[in-house]
BAKOL-694518 format. One line per field, with one value per residue (C-alpha): residue number from 1; x, y, z; chain. Coordinates in Angstrom, 3 decimals. Layout:
# residues N
num = (NUM_...) $
c1 = (X_...) $
c2 = (Y_...) $
c3 = (Z_...) $
chaine = (A_...) $
END
This chain:
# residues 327
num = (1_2_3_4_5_6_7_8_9_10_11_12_13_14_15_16_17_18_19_20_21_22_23_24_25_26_27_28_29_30_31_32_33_34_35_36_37_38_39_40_41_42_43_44_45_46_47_48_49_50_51_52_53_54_55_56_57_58_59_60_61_62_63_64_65_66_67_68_69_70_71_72_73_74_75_76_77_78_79_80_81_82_83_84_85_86_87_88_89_90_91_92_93_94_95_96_97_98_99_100_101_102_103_104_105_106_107_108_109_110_111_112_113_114_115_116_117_118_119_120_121_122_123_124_125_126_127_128_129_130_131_132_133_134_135_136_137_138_139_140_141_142_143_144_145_146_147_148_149_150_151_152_153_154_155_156_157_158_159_160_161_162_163_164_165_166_167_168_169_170_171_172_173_174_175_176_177_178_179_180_181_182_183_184_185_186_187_188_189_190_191_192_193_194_195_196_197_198_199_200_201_202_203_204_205_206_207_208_209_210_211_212_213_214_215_216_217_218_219_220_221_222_223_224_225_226_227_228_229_230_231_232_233_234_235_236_237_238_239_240_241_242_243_244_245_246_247_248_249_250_251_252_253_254_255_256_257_258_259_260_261_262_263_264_265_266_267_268_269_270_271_272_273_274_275_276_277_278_279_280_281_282_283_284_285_286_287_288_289_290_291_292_293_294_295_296_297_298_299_300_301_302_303_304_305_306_307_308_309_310_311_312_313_314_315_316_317_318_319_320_321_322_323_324_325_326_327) $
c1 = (-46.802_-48.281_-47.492_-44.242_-42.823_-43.024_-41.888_-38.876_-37.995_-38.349_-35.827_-33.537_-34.239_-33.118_-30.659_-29.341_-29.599_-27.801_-25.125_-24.946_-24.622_-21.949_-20.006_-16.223_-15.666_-17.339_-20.315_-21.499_-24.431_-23.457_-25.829_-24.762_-26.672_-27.196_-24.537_-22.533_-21.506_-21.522_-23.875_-23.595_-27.181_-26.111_-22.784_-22.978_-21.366_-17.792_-17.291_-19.010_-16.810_-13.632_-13.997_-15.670_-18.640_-21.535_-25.390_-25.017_-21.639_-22.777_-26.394_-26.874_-23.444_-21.519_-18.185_-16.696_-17.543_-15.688_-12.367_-9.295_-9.826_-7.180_-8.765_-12.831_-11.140_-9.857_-13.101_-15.144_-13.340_-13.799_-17.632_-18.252_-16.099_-18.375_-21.396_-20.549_-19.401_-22.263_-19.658_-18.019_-14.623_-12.289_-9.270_-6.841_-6.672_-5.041_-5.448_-4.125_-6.677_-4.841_-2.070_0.332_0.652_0.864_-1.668_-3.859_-5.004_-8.124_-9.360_-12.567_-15.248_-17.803_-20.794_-23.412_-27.017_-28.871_-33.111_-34.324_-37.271_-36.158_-32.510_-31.345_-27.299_-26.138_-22.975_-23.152_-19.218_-17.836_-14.233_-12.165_-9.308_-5.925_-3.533_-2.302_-1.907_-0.093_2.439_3.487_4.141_6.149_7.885_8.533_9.226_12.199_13.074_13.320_15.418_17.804_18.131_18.826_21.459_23.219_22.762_24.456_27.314_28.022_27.783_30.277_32.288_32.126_33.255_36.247_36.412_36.455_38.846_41.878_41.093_42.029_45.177_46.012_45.516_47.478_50.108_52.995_52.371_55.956_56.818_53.485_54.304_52.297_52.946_54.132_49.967_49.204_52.517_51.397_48.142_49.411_52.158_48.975_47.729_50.695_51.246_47.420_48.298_51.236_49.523_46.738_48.227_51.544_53.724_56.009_56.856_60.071_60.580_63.616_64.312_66.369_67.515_69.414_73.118_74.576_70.939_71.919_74.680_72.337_70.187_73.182_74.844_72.100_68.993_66.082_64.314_67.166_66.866_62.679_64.064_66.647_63.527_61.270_63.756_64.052_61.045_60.507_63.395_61.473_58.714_59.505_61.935_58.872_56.849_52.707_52.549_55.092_54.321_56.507_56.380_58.012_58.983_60.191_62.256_64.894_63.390_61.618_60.065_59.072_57.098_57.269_55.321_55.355_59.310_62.653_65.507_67.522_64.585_64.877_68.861_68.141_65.693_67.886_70.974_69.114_67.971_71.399_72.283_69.662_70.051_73.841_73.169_70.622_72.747_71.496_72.667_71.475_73.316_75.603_74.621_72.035_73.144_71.443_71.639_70.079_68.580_66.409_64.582_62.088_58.543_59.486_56.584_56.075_56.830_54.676_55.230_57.418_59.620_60.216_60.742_63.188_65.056_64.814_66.187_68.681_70.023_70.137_71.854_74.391_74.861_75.190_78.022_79.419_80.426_77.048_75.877_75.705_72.898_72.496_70.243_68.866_66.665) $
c2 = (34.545_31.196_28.039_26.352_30.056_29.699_26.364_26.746_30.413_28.184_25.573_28.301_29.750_26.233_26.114_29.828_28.621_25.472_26.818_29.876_27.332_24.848_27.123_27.167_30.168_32.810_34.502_38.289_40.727_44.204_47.309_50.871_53.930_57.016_58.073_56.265_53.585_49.671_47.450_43.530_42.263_38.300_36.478_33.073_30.325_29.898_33.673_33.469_30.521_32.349_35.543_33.783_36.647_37.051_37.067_40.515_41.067_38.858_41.121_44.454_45.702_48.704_47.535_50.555_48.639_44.994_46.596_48.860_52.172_51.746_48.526_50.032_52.807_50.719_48.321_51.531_52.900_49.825_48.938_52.611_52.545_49.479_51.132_54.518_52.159_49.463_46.594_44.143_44.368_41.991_42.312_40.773_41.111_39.472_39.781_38.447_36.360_34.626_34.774_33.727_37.475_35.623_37.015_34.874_35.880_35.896_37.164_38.438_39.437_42.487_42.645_46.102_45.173_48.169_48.218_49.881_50.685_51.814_53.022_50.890_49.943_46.726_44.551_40.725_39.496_36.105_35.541_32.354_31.514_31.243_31.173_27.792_29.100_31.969_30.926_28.189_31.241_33.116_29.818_29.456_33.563_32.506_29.120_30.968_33.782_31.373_29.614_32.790_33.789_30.215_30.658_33.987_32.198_29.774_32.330_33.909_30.548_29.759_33.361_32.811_29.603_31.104_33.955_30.909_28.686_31.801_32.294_29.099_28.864_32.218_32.488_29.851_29.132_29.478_32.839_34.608_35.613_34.635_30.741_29.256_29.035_32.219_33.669_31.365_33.361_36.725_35.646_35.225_37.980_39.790_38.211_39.154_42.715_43.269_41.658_43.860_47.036_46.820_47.372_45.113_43.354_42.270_39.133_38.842_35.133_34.474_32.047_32.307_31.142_28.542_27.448_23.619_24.818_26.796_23.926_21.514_23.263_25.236_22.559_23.276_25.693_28.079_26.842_27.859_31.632_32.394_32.064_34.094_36.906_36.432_37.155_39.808_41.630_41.487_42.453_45.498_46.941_46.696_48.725_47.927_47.278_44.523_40.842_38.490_34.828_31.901_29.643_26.883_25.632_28.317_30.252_33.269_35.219_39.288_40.286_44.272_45.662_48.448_48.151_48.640_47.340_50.269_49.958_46.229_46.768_48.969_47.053_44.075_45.998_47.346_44.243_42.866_45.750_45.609_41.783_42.675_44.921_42.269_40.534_37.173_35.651_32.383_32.718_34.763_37.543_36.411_36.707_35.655_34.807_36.934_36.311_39.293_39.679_41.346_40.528_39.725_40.163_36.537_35.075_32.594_31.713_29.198_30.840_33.797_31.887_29.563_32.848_34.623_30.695_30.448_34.255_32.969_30.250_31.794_34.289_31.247_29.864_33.552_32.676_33.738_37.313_38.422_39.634_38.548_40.046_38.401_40.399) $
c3 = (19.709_18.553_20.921_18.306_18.686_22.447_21.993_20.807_22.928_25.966_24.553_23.912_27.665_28.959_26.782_28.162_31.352_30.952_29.477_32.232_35.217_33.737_31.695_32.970_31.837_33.867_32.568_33.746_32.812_34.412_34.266_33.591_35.801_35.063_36.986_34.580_37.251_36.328_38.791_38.656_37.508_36.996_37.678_36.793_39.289_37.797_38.106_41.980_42.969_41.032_43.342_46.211_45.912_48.496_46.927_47.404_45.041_42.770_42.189_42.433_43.627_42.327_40.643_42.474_45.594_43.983_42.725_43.681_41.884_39.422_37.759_38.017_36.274_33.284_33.177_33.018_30.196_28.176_29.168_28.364_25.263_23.993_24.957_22.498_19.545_20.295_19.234_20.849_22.304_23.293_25.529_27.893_31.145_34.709_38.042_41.467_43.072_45.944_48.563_45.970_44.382_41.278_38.242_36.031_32.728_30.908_27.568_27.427_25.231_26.313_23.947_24.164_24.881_24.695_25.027_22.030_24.628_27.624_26.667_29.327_28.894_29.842_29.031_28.691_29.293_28.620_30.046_29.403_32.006_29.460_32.579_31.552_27.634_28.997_31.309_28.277_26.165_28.755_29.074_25.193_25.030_27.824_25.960_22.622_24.219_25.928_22.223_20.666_23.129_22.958_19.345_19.425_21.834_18.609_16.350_18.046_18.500_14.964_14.079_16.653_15.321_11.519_12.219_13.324_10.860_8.956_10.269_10.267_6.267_6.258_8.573_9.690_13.104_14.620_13.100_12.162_8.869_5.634_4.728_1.625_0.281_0.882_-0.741_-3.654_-3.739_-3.192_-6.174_-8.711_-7.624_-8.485_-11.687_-12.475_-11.548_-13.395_-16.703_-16.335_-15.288_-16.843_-13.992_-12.366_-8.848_-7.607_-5.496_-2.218_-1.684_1.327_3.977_7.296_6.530_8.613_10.556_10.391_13.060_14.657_15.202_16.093_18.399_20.239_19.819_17.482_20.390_19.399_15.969_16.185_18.172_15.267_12.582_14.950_14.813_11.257_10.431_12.968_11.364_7.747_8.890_10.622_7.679_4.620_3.559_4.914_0.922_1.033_1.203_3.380_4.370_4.957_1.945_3.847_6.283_6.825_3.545_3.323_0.216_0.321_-2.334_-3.548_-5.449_-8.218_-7.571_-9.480_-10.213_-8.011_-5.101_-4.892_-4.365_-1.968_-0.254_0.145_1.082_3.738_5.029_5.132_7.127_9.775_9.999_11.115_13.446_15.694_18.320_20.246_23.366_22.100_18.361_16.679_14.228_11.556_8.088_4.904_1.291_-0.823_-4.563_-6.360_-9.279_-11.404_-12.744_-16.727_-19.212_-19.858_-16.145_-14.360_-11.057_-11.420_-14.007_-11.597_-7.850_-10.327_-11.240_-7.353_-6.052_-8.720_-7.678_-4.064_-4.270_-6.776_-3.060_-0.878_-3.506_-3.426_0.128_2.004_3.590_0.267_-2.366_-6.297_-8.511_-11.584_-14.252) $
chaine = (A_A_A_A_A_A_A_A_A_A_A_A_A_A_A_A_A_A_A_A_A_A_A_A_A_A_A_A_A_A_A_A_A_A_A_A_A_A_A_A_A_A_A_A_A_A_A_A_A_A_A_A_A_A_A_A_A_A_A_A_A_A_A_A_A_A_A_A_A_A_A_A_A_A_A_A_A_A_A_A_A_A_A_A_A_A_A_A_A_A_A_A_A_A_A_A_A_A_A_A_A_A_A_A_A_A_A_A_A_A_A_A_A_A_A_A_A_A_A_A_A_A_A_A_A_A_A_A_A_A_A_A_A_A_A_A_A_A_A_A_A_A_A_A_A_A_A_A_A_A_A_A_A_A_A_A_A_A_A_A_A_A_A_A_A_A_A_A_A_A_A_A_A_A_A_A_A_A_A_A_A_A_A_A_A_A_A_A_A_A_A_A_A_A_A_A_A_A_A_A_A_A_A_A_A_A_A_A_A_A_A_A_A_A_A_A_A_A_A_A_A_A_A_A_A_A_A_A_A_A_A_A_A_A_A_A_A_A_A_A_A_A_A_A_A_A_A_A_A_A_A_A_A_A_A_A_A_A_A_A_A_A_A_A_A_A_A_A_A_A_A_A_A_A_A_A_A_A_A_A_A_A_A_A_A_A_A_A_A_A_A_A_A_A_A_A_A_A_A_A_A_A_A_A_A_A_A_A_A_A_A_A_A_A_A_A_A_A_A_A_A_A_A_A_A_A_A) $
END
C-alpha cells in the first residue's frame, strides 16, 4: 500500500469514527457464532446511552442475554435471514424502553458483512429513532378517521336532508298526498304515455262541498281535519297504480291510468259511496263534486283539467254530491 493510499484509508477511519460517536441514530456491529447465536462486537454511544448498557452488554454479550425470548427470536430470524440472502434488509420495529409502557419506533437497516477469508458473519445495523414521525401518523390515521366518520354523519344529513326536500317538492304538507307540481309532472307523463302507447288515462276532479261552512263554523283546524280525511279516504279506495293529489285549496285530482269510460264511473261512484259512509264528530258527512273525463287523442294538459273542471263544476251546479262525466 503506497503512503497517499494510506493517506486517505486513515481519513476515511476518522471519518468512520467520527461519524460512529456523534451519530444520533444508534449504530451496532453484532457477530454471529457457530452456534448460530448473535454476540454484540461494537455499540456505538447513542445506542449505549438509549439502553443504558454496561461495557460488558455493549461488547461481547450474547443477545440472548439483552432480550426477552420472544424479541431474540424475531431479531435472529432477520440477522440470519440477511446473512443467507447476503442483502440488506430493512424493517420496523418498537420497543418499550421506560416505566411509561409506552413503545418507540425505529426503522432499521441490517447490512451482511461476511470475510471472504475467514467466513466470519457479522451484521453492521443502523437504526433511526421515527417515534416522533410515528405518533404524527397515528395522530393523522385518528384525525382522518374522525373526518371520515363526520363526513359520513353529513352524508347522512344531506341524504336526510335530500329525502325531505323531496317530499316537500312532492307531497302537500297538511294532507300527504302528491301536490299540484308533482300532479303536473305525473300529468305529462301520462300524456307522454298515452301518445306513445296508444292507450288512454282518465282524470277525477273533485272538491269537498260546502268547506267554506266547514271552515266558518268549526275554525280552519276543522277546516285542515276535513281535508286530511279527504284525502285519506282517496287514498285508501285507488288502486297502488292510481295518482292522487291535491289541486288546490279544497281540490283534489286522481289520475287512472289505462282506464275506461265504465271503470272511471265506477271509480267515482264508489268514491261517493265511501265518502258517505265516513262520519266526524267535528263535521257532518263529507260529500263532493265530481267531474270525469277521458284522455282524447289530441289533449294537452290544459285542454283535459279544462274539461275534468268544467264536468265538476257542471256537478256542483247539479246541486252537489253528485258526479259528471265529460268525454
Amino acid at each position: 500500500m503506497n503512503n497517499k493510499q494510506s493517506i486517505i484509508d486513515q481519513g476515511e477511519l476518522k471519518l468512520f469514527r467520527a461519524v460512529w460517536d456523534h451519530s444520533e441514530d444508534n449504530l451496532f456491529v453484532v457477530r454471529k457464532t457457530q452456534d448460530g447465536d448473535f454476540i454484540t462486537e461494537r455499540t456505538n454511544p447513542s445506542l449505549v446511552n438509549l439502553f443504558n448498557f454496561s461495557e460488558e452488554q455493549a461488547t461481547g454479550c450474547s443477545l440472548k442475554k439483552l432480550m426477552p425470548s420472544d424479541a431474540y427470536n424475531a431479531i435472529v430470524a432477520r440477522y440470519t435471514d440477511c446473512l443467507d440472502k447476503n442483502i440488506p434488509i430493512d424493517y420496523e420495529e418498537s420497543h418499550i424502553i421506560d416505566s411509561t409502557g409506552i413503545p418507540q419506533f425505529w426503522l432499521t437497516k441490517i447490512i451482511p458483512v461476511i470475510d471472504s477469508d475467514t467466513g466470519e458473519e457479522r451484521i453492521f445495523g443502523i437504526s433511526r429513532d421515527v417515534t416522533k414521525l410515528k405518533r404524527i401518523e397515528q395522530q393523522l390515521v385518528t384525525y382522518n378517521e374522525k373526518l371520515e366518520q363526520q363526513i359520513e354523519q353529513r352524508a347522512r344529513e344531506l341524504t336526510t336532508a335530500l329525502q325531505e326536500m323531496e317530499k316537500i317538492s312532492k307531497y302537500d304538507k297538511l294532507t300527504k298526498v302528491f301536490n299540484r307540481y308533482k300532479l303536473d309532472e305525473e300529468l305529462e307523463n301520462q300524456l307522454e304515455l298515452a301518445r306513445r302507447y296508444g292507450n288512454s288515462f282518465g282524470l277525477i276532479l273533485m272538491d269537498i262541498d260546502n268547506f267554506k261552512e266547514i271552515n266558518d263554523s268549526n275554525g280552519h283546524h276543522i277546516g285542515d281535519r276535513a281535508l286530511i280525511e279527504f284525502a285519506s279516504i282517496l287514498k285508501a279506495s285507488i288502486r297502488k297504480t292510481d295518482i292522487v293529489g291535491r289541486w288546490g285549496g279544497d281540490e283534489f285530482l286522481l289520475i287512472i291510468p289505462n282506464s275506461t269510460p265504465e271503470a272511471m264511473m265506477t271509480l267515482a261512484q264508489a268514491l261517493k259511496k265511501e265518502l258517505a259512509s265516513k262520519q266526524s264528530n267535528d263535521f257532518a258527512r263529507l260529500a263532493s263534486s265530481i267531474g270525469v273525463t277521458l284522455f282524447k287523442k289530441h289533449d294537452t294538459v290544459h285542454s283535459i283539467i279544462v274539461r275534468a273542471d268544467k264536468a265538476m263544476y257542471s256537478a256542483k251546479k247539479q246541486g252537489k254530491n253528485s258526479i259528471i262525466s265529460i268525454y
